[in-house]
C-alpha positions as CSV (number, residue, x, y, z in Angstrom):
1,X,-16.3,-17.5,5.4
2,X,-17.8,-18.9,2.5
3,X,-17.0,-16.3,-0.7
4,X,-16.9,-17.5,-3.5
5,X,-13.4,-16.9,-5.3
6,X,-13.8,-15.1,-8.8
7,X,-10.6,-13.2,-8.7
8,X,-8.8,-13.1,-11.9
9,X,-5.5,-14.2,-9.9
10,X,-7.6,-17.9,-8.6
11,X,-5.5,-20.2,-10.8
12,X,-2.0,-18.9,-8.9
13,X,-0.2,-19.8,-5.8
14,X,2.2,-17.5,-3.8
15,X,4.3,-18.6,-1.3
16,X,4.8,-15.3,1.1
17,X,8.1,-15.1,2.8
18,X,9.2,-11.9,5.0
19,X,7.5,-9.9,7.7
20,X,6.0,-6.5,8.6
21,X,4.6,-4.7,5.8
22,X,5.9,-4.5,2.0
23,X,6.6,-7.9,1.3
24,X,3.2,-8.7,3.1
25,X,1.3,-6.2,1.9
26,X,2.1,-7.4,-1.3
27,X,0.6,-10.7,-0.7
28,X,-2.5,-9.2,0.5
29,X,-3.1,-7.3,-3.0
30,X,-2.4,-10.7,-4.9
31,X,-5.0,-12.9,-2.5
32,X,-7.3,-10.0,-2.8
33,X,-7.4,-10.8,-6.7
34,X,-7.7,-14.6,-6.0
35,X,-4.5,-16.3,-5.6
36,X,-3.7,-18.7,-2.9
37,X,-1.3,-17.2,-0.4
38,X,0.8,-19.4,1.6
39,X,2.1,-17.8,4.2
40,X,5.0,-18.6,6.1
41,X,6.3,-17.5,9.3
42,X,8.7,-18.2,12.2
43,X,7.4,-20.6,14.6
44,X,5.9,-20.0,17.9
45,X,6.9,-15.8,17.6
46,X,5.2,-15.5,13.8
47,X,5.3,-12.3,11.6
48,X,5.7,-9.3,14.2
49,X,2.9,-7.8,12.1
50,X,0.7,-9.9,14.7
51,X,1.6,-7.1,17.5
52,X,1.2,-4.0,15.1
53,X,-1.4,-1.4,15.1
54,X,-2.4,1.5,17.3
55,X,-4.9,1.4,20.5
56,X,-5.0,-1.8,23.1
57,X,-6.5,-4.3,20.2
58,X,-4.1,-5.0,17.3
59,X,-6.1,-5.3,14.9
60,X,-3.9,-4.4,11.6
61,X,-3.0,-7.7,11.0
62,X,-6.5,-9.0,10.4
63,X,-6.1,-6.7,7.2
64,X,-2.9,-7.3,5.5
65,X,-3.0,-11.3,6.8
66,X,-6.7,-11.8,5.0
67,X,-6.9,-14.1,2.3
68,X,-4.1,-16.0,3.6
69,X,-3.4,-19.4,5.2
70,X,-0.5,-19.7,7.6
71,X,2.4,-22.4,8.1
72,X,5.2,-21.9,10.0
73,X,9.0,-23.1,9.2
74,X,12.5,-22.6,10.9
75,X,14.1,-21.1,7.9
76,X,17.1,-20.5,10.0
77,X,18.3,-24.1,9.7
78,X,18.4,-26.6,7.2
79,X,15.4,-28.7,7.5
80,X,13.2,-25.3,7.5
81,X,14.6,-24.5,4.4
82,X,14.4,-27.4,2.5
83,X,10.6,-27.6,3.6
84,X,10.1,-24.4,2.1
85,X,12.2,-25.0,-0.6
86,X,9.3,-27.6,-1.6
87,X,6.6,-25.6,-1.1
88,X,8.4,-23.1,-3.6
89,X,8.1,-26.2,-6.3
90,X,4.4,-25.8,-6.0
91,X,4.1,-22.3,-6.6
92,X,3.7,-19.6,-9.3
93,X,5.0,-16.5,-7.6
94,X,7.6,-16.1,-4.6
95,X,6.8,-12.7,-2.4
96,X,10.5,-12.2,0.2
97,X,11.4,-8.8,1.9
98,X,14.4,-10.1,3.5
99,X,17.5,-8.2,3.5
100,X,19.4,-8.6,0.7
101,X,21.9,-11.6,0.3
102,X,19.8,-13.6,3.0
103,X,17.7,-15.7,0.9
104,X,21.3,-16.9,-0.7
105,X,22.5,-17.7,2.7
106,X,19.7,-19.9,2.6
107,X,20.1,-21.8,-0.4
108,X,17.1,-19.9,-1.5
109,X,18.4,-17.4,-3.8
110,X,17.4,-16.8,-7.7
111,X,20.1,-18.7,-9.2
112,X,18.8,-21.2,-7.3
113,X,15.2,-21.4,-7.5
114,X,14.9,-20.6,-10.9
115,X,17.4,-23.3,-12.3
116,X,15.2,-25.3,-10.5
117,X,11.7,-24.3,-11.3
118,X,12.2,-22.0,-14.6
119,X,8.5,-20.4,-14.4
120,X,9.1,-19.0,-11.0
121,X,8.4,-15.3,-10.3
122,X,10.2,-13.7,-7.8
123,X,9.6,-10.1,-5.6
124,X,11.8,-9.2,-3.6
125,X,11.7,-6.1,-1.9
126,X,14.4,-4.6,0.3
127,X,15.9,-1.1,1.4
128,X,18.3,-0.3,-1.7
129,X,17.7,-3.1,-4.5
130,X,19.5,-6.2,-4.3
131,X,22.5,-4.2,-6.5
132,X,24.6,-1.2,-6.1
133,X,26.7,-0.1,-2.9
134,X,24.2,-0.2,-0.5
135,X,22.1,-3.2,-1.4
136,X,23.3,-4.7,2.1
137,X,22.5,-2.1,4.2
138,X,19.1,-2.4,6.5
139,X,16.0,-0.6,5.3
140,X,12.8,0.1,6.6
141,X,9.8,1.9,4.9
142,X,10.4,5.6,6.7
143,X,14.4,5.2,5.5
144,X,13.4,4.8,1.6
145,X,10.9,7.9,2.2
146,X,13.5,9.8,3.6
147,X,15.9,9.0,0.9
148,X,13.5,8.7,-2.1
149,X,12.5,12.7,-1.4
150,X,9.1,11.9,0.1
151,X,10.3,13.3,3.5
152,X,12.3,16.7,3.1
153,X,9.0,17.7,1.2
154,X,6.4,17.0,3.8
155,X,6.0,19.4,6.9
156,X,5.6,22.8,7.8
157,X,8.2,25.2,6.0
158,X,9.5,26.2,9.6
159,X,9.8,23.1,11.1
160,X,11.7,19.4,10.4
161,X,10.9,16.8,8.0
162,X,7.2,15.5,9.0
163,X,5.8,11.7,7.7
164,X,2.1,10.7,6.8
165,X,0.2,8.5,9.5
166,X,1.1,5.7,7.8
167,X,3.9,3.2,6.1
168,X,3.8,5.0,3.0
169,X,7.1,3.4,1.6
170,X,6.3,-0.3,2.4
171,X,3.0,0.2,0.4
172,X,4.4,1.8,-2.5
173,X,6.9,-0.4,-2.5
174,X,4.6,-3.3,-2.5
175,X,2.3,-1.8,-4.6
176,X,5.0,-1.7,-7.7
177,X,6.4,-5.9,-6.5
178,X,2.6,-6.7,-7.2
179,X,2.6,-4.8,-10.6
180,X,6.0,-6.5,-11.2
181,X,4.3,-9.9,-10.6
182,X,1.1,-9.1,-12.5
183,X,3.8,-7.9,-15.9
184,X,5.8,-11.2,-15.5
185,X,3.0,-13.3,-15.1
186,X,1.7,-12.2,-18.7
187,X,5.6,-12.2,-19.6
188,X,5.2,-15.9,-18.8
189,X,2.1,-16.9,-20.4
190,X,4.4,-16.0,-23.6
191,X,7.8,-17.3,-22.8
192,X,7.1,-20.1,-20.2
193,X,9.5,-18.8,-18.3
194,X,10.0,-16.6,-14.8
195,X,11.6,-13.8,-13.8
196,X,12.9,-11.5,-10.5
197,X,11.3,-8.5,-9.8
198,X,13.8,-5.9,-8.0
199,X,11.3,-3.1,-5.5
200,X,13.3,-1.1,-3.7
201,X,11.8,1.0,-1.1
202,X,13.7,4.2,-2.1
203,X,13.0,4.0,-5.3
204,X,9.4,3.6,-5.1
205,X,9.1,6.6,-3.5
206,X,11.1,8.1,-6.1
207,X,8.9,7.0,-8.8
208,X,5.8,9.4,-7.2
209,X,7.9,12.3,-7.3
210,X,6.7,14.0,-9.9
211,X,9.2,16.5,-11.8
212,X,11.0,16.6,-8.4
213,X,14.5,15.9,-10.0
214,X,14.4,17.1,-13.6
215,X,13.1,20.6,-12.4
216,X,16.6,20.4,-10.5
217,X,18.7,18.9,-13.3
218,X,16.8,22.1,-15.5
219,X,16.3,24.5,-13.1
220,X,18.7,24.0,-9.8
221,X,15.4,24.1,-8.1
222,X,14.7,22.4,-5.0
223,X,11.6,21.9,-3.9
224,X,10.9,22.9,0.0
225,X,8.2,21.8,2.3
226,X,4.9,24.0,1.9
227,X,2.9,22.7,4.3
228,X,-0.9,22.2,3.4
229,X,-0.2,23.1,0.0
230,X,1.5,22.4,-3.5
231,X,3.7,25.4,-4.0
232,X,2.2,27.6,-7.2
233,X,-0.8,24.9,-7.2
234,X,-3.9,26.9,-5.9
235,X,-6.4,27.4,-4.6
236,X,-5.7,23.8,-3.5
237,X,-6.0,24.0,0.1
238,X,-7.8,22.8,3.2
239,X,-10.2,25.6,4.6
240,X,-11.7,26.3,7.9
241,X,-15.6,26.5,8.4
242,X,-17.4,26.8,11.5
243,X,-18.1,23.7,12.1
244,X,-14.7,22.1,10.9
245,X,-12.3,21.7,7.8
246,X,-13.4,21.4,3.9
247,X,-10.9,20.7,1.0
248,X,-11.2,22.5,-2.5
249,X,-9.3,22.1,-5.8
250,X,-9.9,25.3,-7.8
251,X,-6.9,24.7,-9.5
252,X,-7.5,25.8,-12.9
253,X,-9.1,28.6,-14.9
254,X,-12.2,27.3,-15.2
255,X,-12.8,26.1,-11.7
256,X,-11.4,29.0,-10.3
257,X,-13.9,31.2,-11.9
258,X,-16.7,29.2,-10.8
259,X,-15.5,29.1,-7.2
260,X,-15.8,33.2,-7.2
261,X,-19.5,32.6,-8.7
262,X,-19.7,30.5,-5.4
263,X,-18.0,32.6,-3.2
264,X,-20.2,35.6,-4.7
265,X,-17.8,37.6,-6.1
266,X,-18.0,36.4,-9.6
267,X,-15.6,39.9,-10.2
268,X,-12.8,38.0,-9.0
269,X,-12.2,35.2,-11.9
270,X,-11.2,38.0,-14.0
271,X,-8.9,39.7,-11.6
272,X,-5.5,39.7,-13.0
273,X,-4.0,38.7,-9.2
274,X,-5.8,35.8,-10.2
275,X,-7.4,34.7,-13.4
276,X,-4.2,32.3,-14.3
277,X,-2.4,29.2,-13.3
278,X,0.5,31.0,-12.6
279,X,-0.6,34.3,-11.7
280,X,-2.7,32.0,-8.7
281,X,0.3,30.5,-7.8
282,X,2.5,33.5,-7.7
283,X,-0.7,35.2,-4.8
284,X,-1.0,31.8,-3.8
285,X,-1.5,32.7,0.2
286,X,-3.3,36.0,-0.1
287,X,-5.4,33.6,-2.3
288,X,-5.9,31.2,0.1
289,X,-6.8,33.8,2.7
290,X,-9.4,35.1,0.6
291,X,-11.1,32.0,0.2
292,X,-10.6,30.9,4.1
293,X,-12.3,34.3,5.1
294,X,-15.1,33.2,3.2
295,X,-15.5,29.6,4.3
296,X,-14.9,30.8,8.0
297,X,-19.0,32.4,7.6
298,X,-20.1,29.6,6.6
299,X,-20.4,25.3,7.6
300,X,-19.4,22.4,6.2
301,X,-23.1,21.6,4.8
302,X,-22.8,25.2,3.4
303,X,-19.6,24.9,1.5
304,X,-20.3,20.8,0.3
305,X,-23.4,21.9,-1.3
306,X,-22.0,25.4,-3.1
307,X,-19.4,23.4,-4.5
308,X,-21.3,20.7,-5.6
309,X,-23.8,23.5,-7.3
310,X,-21.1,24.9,-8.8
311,X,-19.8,21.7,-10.3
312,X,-16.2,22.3,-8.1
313,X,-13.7,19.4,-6.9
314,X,-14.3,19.3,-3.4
315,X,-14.6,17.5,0.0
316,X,-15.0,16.9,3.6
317,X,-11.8,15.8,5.8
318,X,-13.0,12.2,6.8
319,X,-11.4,10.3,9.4
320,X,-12.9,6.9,10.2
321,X,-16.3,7.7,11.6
322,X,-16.9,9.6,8.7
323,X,-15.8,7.3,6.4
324,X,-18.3,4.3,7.6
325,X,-21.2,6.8,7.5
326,X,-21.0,8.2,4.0
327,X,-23.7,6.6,1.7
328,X,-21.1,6.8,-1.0
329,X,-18.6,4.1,0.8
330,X,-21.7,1.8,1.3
331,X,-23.0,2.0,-2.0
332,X,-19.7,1.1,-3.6
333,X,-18.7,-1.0,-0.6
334,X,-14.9,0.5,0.5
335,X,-15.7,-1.0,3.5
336,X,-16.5,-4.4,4.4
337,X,-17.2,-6.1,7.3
338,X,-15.0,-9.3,7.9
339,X,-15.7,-12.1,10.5
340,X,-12.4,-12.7,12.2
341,X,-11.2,-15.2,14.5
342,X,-9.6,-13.1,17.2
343,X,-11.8,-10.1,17.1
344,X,-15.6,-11.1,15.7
345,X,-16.9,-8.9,12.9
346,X,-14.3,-6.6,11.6
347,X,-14.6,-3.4,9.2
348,X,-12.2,-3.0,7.0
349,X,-11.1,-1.4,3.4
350,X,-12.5,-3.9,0.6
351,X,-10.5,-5.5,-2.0
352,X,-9.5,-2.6,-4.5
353,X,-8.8,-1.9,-7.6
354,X,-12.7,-3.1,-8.6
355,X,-13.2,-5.7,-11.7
356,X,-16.1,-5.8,-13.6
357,X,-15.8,-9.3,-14.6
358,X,-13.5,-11.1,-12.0
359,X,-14.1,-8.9,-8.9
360,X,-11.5,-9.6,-5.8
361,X,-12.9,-10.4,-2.6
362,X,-12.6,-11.3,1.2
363,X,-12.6,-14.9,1.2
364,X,-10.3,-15.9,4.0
365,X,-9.9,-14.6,7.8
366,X,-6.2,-13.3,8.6
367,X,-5.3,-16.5,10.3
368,X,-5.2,-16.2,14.0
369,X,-2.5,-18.6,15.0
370,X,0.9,-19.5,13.6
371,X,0.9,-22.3,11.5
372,X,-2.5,-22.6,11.6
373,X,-2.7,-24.5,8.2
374,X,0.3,-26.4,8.6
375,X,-1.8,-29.9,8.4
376,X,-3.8,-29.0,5.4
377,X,-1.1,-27.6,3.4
378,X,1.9,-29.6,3.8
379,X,-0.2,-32.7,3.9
380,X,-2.3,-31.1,0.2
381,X,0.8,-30.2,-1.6
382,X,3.5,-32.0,-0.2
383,X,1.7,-35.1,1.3
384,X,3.0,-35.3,4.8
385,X,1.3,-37.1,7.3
386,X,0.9,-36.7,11.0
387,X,3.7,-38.3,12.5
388,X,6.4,-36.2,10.1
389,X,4.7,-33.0,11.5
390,X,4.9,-33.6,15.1
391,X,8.3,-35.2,14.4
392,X,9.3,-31.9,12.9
393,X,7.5,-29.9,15.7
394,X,9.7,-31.9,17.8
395,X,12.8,-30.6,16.0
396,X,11.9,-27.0,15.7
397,X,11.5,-26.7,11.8
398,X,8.1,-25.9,11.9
């Protein structure tokens, strides 16, 4: 691939340790914006991320391994480490998503690294935090949901604790470690110096919870799963047509009155069931009914193009099909189409958030082997020749 690299993130190296998906995911949002991630996984096996994804072609690593270039090290023994340990010396930001205490066991830990090299940034990302009683406990993405309140919320009223279709914890998670990185590389234009950045998976899904805990500290409220909807939120509610499912958000006075204009019943935004916020949310699913009874005469065509006459927040229910035929994707470009090693052209999500004057990009293929850059980038930055390399290939290191 030959794009060119005007991310605002070109000038910075990141040296990617951990597998699966928040610590990577991570590095995927930094090389989108420019910077050079180095990659490094176990040898031979690499990041399980290789084998994830759903149908007989796994193709989600070609996503959240773009913009990368790959080396492998043992960082199990103490060659491994001390390889990576100099790759670290040439780098601005250090991604990990080890359990916590691991990267000490290495010789790798904070105290460390940043005695060492003082403008280091560091993200680590783990279950807990790397403080408090359980910082050594194991944590994976759907654990931090659960506990953060993500999961008790989600689902049907009547039945247990459901999850979204995807790793919704990792990629909070990762999503605050790259804002961590982005604050403490500004931190560091000003002091020179480096910093750790503490994500825990729990409390990133915390952080999107809305008034989820004070309206218990005020109220002794809980909040309960309400399936498709936002209790006391409405109309705000998936709807069925003839032809398939359409999404509104009436939610307010305004909107609601022009969705009974829509509807035809223009009698209705004044009706006290329903002319408020909260006197909506108090009829909230003879509301919903209402609507739903309408939208059931009608398609998908016919509702899009009331609500867009009408000026209402509205929309189909895309899955992927959809999403690679609406003119509004291909005009902004949300989707992108990647030549990869392993699989030929790819389509995939494009670098987001969008810059106006140092736009991310695609630049890289996820690479397809393990260690695949292991000449090129520990001969470039730490000038190793040939004979070291098969002499440590020899050895298991790398």
């Amino acid at each position: 691939m030959t794009v060119v690299n005007t991310g605002a993130l070109k000038d910075i190296r990141v040296v990617e340790l951990g597998q699966l998906l928040a610590g990577p995911f991570c590095g995927q949002l930094l090389g989108d914006m420019g910077a050079d991630v180095i990659k490094v996984e176990p040898p031979v096996t690499g990041d399980p991320m290789r084998e994830w994804g759903q149908g007989d072609q796994k193709v989600q690593w070609e996503v959240i391994a773009r913009n990368k270039r790959s080396v492998s090290a043992n960082l199990r023994v103490p060659e491994g480490q001390a390889l990576v340990k100099r790759l670290i010396a040439q780098a601005d930001v250090l991604i990990e998503n080890f359990k916590p205490g691991t990267m000490e066991k290495w010789g790798l830990g904070p105290d460390i690294l940043l005695a060492e090299f003082p403008g280091l940034i560091i993200a680590r990302m783990s279950g807990y935090g790397q403080t408090g009683p359980y910082s050594n406990r194991a944590g994976f993405g759907g654990i931090g949901e659960a506990m953060g309140g993500w999961r008790y919320i989600v689902g049907e009223p009547n039945l247990p604790p459901s999850r979204m279709g995807v790793s919704i914890g990792d990629t909070l998670t990762a999503t605050y470690g790259c804002m961590g990185v982005l604050a403490a590389l500004h931190e560091r234009d000003r002091s020179g110096k480096g910093q750790v950045i503490d994500a825990a998976l729990y409390e990133s899904v915390l952080q999107v919870m809305e008034g989820l805990v004070p309206e218990y500290d005020r109220m002794g409220l809980i909040r309960e799963r309400s399936g498709s909807v936002l209790k006391g939120i409405a109309p705000s509610n998936v709807y069925s047509c003839k032809d398939g499912e359409f999404m509104i958000g009436a939610n307010k006075d305004s909107l609601w009155k022009r969705l009974a204009d829509a509807m035809g019943r223009p009698e209705l935004g004044d009706d006290p069931r329903y002319a408020t916020h909260l006197a909506r949310g108090e009829n909230q699913d003879e509301l919903d009914a209402l609507i739903n009874d309408w939208t059931k005469t009608l398609t998908v065509d016919d509702v899009d193009t009331l609500m867009i006459e009408h000026s209402i927040p509205a929309g189909r229910v895309y899955r992927a099909p959809d999403m690679l035929e609406d003119p509004h994707f291909q005009a902004r470009e949300a989707i992108i189409e990647v030549e990869t090693e392993r699989f030929g052209p790819l389509k995939m999500q494009s670098s987001f958030p969008k810059f106006s004057a140092t736009p991310g990009s695609v630049r890289r293929a996820a690479p397809s082997k393990v260690g695949q850059h292991n000449a090129e980038i520990y001969g470039e930055l730490l000038g190793l020749g040939a004979a070291e390399l098969d002499a440590m290939v020899e050895k298991g290191v790398i």
